[in-house]
Backbone bond lengths (Angstrom), bond angles and torsions (degrees), N, CA, C in turn:
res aa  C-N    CA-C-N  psi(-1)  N-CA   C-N-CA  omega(-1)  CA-C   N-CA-C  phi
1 X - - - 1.449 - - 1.530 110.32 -
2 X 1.224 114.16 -47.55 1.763 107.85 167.61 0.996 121.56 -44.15
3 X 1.677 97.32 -42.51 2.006 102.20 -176.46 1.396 106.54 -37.43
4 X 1.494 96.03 -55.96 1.864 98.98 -153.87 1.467 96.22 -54.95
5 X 1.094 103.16 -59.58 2.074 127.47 -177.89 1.692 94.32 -12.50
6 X 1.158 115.42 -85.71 1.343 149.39 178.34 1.600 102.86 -44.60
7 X 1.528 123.87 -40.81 1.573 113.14 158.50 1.110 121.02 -56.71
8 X 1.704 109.21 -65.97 1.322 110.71 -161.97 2.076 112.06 -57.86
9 X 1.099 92.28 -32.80 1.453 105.88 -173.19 1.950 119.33 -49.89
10 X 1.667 98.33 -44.83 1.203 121.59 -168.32 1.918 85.53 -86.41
11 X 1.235 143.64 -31.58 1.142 138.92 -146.60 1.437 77.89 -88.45
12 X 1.602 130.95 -59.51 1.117 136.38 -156.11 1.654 94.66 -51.04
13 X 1.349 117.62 -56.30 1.482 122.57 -158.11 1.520 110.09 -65.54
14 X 1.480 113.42 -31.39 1.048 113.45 -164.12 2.007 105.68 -87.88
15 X 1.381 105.54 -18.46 1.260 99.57 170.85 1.751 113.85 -105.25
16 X 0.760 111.57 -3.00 1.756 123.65 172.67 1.887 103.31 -19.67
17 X 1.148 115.12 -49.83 1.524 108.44 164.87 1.441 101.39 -81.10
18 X 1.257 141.91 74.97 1.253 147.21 140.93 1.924 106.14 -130.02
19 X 1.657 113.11 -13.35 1.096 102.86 170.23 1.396 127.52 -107.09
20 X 1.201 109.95 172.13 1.410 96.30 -176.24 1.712 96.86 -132.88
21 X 1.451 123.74 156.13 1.694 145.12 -174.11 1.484 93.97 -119.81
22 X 1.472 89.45 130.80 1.676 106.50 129.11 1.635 126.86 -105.33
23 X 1.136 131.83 -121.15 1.603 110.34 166.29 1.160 125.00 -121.25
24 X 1.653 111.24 20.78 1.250 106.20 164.66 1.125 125.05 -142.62
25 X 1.736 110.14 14.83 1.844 138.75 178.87 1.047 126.52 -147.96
26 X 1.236 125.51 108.72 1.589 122.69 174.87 1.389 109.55 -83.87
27 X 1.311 121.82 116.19 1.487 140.41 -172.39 1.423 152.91 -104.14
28 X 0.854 149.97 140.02 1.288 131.23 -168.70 1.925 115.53 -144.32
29 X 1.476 105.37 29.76 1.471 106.18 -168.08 0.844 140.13 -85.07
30 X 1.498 128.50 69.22 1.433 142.84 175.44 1.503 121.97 -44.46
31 X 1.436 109.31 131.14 1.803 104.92 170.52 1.534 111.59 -132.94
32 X 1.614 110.49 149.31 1.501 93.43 153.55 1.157 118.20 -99.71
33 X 1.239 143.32 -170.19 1.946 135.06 -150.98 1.542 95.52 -165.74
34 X 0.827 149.54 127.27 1.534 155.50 137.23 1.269 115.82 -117.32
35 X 1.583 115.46 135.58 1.115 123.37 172.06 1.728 117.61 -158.98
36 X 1.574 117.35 155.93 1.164 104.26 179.25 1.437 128.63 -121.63
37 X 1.530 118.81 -172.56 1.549 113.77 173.32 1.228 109.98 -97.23
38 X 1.519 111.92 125.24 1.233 115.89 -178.26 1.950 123.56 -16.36
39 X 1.324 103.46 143.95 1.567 96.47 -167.36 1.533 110.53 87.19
40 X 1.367 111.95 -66.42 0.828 110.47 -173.94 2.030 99.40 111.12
41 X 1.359 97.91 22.61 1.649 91.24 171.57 1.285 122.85 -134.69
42 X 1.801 90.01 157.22 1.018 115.12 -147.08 1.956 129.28 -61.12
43 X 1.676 108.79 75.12 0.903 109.28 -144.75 1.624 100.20 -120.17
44 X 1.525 101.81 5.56 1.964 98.91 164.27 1.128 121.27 -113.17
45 X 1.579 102.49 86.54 1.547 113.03 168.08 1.853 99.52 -131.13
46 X 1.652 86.85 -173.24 1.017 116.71 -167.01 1.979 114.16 38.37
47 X 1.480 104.00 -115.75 1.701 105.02 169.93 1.123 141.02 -53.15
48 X 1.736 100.43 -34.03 1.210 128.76 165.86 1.912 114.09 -59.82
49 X 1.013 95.89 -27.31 1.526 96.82 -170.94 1.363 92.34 -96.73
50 X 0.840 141.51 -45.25 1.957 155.42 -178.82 1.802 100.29 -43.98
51 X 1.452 105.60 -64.09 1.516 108.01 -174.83 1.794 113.76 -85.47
52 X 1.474 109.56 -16.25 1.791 111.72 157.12 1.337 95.60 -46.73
53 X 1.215 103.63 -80.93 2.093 119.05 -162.51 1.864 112.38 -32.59
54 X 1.925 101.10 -31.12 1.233 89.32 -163.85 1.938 96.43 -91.91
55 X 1.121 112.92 -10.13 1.346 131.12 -174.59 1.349 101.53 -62.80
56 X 1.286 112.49 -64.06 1.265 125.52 -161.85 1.768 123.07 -63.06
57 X 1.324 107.81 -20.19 1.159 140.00 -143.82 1.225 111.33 -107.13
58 X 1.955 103.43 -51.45 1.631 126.75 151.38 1.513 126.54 -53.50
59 X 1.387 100.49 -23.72 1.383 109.05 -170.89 1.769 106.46 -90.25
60 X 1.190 123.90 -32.14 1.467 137.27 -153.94 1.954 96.48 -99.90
61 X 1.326 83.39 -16.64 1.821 92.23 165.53 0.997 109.32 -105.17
62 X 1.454 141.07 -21.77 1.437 126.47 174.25 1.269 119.88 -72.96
63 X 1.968 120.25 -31.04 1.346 121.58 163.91 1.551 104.32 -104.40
64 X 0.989 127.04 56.33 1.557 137.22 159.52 1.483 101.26 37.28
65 X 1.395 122.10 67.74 1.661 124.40 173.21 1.530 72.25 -123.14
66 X 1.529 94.22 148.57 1.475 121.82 154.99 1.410 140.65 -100.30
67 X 1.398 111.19 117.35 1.548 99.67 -152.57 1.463 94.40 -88.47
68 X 1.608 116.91 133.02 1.520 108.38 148.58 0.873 130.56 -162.83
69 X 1.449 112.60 84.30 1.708 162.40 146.49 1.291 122.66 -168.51
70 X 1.167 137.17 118.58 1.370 114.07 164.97 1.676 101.82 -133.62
71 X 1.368 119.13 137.79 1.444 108.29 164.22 1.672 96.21 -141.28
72 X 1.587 94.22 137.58 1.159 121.58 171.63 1.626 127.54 -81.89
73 X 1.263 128.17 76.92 1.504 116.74 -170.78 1.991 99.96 -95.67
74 X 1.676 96.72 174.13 1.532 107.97 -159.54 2.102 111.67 -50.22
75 X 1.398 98.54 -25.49 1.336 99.94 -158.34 1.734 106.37 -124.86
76 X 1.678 121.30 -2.74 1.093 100.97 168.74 2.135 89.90 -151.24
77 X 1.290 82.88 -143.28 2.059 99.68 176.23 0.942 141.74 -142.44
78 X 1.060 149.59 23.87 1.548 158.02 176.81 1.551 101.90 6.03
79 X 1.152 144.34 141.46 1.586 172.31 -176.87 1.590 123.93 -169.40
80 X 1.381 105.98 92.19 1.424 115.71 163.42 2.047 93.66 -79.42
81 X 1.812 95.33 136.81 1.730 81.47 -179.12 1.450 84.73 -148.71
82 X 1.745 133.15 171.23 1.128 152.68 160.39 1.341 108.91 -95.85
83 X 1.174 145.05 128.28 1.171 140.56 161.40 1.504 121.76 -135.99
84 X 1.495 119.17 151.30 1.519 119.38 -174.01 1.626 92.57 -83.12
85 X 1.461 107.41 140.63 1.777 127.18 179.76 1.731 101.90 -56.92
86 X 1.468 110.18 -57.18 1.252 87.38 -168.35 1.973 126.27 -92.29
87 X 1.458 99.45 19.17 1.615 103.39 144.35 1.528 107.46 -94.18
88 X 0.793 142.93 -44.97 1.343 138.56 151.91 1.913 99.68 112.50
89 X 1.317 111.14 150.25 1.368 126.82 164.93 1.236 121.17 -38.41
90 X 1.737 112.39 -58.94 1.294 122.03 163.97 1.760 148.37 -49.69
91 X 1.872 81.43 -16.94 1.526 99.86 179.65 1.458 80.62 -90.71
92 X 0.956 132.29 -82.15 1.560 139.50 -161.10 1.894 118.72 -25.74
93 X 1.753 103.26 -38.12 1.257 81.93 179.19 1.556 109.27 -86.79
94 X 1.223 105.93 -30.53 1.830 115.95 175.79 1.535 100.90 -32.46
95 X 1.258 130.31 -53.65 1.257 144.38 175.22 1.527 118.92 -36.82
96 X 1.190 94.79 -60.39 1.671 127.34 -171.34 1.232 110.53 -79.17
97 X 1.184 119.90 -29.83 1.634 112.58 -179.60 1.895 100.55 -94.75
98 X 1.102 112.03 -40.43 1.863 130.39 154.41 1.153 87.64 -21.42
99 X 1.003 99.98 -114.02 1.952 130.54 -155.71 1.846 91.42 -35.52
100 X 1.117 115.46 -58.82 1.150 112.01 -133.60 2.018 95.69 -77.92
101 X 1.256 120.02 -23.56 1.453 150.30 -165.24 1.815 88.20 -78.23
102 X 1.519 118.18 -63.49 1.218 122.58 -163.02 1.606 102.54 -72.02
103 X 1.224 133.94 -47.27 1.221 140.12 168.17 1.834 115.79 -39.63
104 X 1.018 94.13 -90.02 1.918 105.93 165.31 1.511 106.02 -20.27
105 X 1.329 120.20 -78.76 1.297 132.91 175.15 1.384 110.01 -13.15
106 X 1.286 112.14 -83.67 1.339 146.17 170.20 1.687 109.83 -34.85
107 X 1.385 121.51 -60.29 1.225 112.08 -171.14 2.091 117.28 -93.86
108 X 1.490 93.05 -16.93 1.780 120.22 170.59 1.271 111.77 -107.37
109 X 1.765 141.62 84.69 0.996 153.20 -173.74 1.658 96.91 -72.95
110 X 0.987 131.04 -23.10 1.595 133.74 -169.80 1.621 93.14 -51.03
111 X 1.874 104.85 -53.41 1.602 108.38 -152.18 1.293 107.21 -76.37
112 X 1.671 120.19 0.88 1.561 119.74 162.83 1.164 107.23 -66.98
113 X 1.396 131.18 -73.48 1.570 130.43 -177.54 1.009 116.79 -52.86
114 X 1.655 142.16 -28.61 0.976 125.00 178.86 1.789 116.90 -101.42
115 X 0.784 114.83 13.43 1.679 131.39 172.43 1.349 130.03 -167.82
116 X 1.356 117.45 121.73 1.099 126.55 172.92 1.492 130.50 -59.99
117 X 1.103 111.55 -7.05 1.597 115.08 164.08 2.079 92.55 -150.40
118 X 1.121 93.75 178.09 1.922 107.43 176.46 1.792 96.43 -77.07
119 X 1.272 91.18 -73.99 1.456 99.74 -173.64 1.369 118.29 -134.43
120 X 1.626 95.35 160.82 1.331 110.90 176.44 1.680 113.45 -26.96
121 X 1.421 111.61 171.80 1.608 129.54 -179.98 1.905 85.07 -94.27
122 X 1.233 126.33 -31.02 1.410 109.83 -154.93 1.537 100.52 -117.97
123 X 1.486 116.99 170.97 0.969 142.10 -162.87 1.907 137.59 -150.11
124 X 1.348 135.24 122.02 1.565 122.80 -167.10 1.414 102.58 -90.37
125 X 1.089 127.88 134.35 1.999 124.00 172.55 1.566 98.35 -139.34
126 X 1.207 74.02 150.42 2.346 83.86 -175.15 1.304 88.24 -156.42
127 X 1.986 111.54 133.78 1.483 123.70 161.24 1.996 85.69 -55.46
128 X 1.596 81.50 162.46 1.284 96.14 156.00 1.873 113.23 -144.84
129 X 1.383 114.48 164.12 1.686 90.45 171.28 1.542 113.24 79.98
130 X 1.686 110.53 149.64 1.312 111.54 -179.41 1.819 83.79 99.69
131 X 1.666 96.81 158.97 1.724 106.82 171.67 1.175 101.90 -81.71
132 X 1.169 92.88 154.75 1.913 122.20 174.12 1.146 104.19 -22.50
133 X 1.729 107.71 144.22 1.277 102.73 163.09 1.148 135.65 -77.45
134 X 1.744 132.65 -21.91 1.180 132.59 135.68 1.443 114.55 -32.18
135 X 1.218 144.10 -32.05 1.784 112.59 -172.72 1.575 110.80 -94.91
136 X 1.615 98.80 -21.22 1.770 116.31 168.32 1.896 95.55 -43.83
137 X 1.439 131.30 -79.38 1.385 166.65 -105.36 1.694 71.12 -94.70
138 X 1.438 105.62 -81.53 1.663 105.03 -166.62 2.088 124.12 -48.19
139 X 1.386 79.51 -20.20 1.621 86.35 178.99 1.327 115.11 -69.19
140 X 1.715 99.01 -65.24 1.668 102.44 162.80 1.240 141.36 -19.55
141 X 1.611 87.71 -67.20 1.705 108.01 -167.70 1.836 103.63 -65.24
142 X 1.750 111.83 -24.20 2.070 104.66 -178.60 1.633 93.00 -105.15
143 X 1.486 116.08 38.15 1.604 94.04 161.68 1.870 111.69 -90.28
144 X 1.047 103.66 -19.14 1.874 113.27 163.64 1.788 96.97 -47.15
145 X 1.133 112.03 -63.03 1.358 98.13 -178.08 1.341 131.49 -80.33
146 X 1.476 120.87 18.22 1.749 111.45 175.71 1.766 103.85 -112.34
């Protein structure tokens, strides 16, 4: 049980520049994000996909999430992102599909006639990162005993 103690501890220290604070959490909350355009068609290419990327990108800097990955294919979005816990994931994509839905719209009249909204109501998100969840589970469960 020390072992781990003494892992996790040194793992923490040694990645300590992998987190990032605001002033009342030191953090580390990675997600991936997928989501699509209504239907599900294939309607982000070319310019459309050019001014998504810059949308998306503008937006994750305006509430200080860090993007790092994003790929844009014809029919949905991939987003690896950093975000602080207590704006939360959920605010962030609400944001992102917002902004980014009202913009497009507005400057790509095509995606009026051909869809009644940008995108779907729903969305895929997964932590990513951090040790296993097995060595998380075992730590927990022997803090009764230290």
């Amino acid at each position: 049980m020390l072992a781990l103690y003494c892992w996790l501890w040194y793992s923490l220290r040694m990645d300590l520049k992998n987190y990032k604070s605001n002033n009342n959490v030191v953090y580390s909350s990675k997600y991936h994000v997928v989501w699509c355009p209504k239907y599900r068609r294939s309607v982000l290419v070319d310019k459309i996909e050019f001014r998504l990327r810059h949308l998306i990108i503008e937006t994750c800097l305006r509430f200080r999430a860090e993007v790092i990955a994003l790929e844009i294919m014809p029919d949905h979005v991939h987003l690896l992102v950093e975000v602080d816990p207590q704006f939360g994931i959920h605010r962030l994509v609400k944001y992102l599909k917002g902004i980014s839905s009202h913009s497009l719209r507005k400057e790509f009249p095509s995606l009026k006639s051909r869809l009644p909204t940008l995108w779907t109501n729903s969305y895929f998100v997964s932590t990513v990162g951090g040790a296993p969840l097995q060595v998380i589970k075992q730590y927990v469960e022997q803090q009764k005993d230290v």
